[in-house]
C-alpha positions in Angstrom: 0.0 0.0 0.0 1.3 3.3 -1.2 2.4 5.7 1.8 -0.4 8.9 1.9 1.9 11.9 1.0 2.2 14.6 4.4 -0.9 16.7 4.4 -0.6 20.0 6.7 -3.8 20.3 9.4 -6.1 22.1 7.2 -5.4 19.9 4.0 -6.3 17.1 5.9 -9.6 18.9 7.5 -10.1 19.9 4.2 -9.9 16.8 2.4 -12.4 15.1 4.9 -14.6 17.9 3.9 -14.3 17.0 0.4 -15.0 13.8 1.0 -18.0 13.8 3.0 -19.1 16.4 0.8 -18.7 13.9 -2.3 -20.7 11.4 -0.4 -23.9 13.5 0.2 -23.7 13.9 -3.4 -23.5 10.2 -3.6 -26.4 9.7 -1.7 -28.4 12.6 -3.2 -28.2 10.6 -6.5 -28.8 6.9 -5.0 -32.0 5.1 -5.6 -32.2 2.2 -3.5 -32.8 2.5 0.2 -29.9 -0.3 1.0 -27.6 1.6 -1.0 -28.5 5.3 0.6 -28.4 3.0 4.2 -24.7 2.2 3.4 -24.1 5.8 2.3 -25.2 7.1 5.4 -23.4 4.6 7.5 -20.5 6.3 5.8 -21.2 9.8 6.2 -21.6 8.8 9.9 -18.2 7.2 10.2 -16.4 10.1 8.2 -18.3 12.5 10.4 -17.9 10.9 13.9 -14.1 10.2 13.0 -13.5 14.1 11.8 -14.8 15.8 14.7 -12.7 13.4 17.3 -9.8 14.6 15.2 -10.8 18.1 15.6 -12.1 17.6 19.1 -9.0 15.8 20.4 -6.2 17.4 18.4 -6.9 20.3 16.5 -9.3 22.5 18.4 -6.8 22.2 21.6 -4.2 23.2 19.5 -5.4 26.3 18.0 -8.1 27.4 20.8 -5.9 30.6 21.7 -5.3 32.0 18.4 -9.2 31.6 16.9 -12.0 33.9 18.5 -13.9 32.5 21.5 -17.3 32.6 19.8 -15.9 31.1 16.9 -14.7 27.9 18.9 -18.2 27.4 20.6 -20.4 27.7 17.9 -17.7 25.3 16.5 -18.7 22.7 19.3 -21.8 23.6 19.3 -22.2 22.5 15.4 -20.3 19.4 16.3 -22.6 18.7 19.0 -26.0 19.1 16.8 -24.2 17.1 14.3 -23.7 14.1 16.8 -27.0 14.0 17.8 -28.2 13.6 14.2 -25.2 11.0 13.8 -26.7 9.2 16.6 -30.2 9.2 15.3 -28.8 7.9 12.0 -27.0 4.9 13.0 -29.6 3.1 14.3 -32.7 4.2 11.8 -33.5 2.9 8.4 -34.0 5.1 4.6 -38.1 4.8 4.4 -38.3 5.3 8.6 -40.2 8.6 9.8 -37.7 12.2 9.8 -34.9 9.7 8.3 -34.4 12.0 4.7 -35.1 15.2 6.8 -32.5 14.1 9.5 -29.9 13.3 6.6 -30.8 16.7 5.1 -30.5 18.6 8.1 -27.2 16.8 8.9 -26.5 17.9 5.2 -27.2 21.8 5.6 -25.3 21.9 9.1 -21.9 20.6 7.6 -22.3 22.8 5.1 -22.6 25.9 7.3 -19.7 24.4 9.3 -17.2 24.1 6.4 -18.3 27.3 5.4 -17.1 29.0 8.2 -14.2 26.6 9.2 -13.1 27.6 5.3 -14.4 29.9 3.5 -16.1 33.2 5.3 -14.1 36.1 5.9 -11.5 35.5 9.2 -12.9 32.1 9.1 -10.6 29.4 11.7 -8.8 28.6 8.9 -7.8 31.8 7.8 -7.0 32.9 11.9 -5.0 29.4 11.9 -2.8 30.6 9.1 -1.8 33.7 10.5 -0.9 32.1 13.8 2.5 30.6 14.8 1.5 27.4 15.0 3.2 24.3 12.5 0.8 22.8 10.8 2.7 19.8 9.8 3.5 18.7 13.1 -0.2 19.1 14.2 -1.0 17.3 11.1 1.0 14.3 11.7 -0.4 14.0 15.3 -4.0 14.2 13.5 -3.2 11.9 11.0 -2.0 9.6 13.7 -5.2 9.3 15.4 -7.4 9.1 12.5 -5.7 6.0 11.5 -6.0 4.7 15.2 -9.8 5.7 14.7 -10.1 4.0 11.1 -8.4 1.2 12.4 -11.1 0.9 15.1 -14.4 1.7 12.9 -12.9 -1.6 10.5 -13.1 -3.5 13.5 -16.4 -2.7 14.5 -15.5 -0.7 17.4 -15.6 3.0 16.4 -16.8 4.6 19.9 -20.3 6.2 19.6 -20.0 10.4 19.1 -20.3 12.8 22.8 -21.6 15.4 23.2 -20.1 17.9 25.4 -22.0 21.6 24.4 -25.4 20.8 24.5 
């Protein structure tokens, strides 16, 4: 297996965001319910995975140099998000609120990459300017997502806290 090429902190939050982007769209344009199931399963994995990275490694790291509100509504969006995650897993495609809940889910990750990446002074952008190496946090994020990967394959991915709400 070909080794992942270094990815800086924001790459790699990045990239998940690409990803789980890519598989809303994927589910958007499924047609069977097993297959949208499986989707979701994924989008939940991806999702519950991301913010322990961000929960565990990157928020501590940068917490001094990004706004105080701006790092609670952060939590406060992961914390939304995990109890939609946690709805998710154990409902079915066809069950009552699923496709709203998967919507809902949709919109709020939008919102939250949004202003991780894009708006104007966004945590990205305050992370930049900051002293901080990004390719040491990184690797320290990287490490855990594996550990994390590692245990959602082996069926043992703990469930997502919430800590905000």
């Amino acid at each position: 297996m070909a080794k992942q090429p270094q990815r800086d902190a924001l790459q790699m939050l990045a990239d998940d965001h690409r990803t789980v982007e890519a598989l809303f769209e994927k589910y958007d344009n499924a047609r069977s319910a097993s297959v949208q199931a499986k989707i979701v399963r994924q989008i939940c994995e991806e999702l519950t995975i991301h913010a322990m990275v961000e929960e565990q490694v990157f928020y501590p790291a940068v917490h001094d140099v990004v706004e105080d509100d701006m790092m609670d509504e952060a939590q406060v969006e992961h914390d939304s998000a995990k109890a939609l995650i946690l709805s998710l897993m154990t409902a079915e495609p066809g069950e009552e609120f699923y496709e709203a809940k998967v919507s809902v889910l949709k919109e709020q990750v939008e919102h939250h990459v949004y202003e991780e990446e894009r708006q104007r002074g966004s945590m990205f952008a305050q992370v930049r300017k900051a002293d901080i190496d990004l390719d040491v946090l990184g690797q320290e994020m990287a490490a855990l997502k594996k550990q994390l990967q590692e245990q959602a394959k082996a069926g043992g991915l703990p469930q997502p806290e919430k800590i905000a709400l």
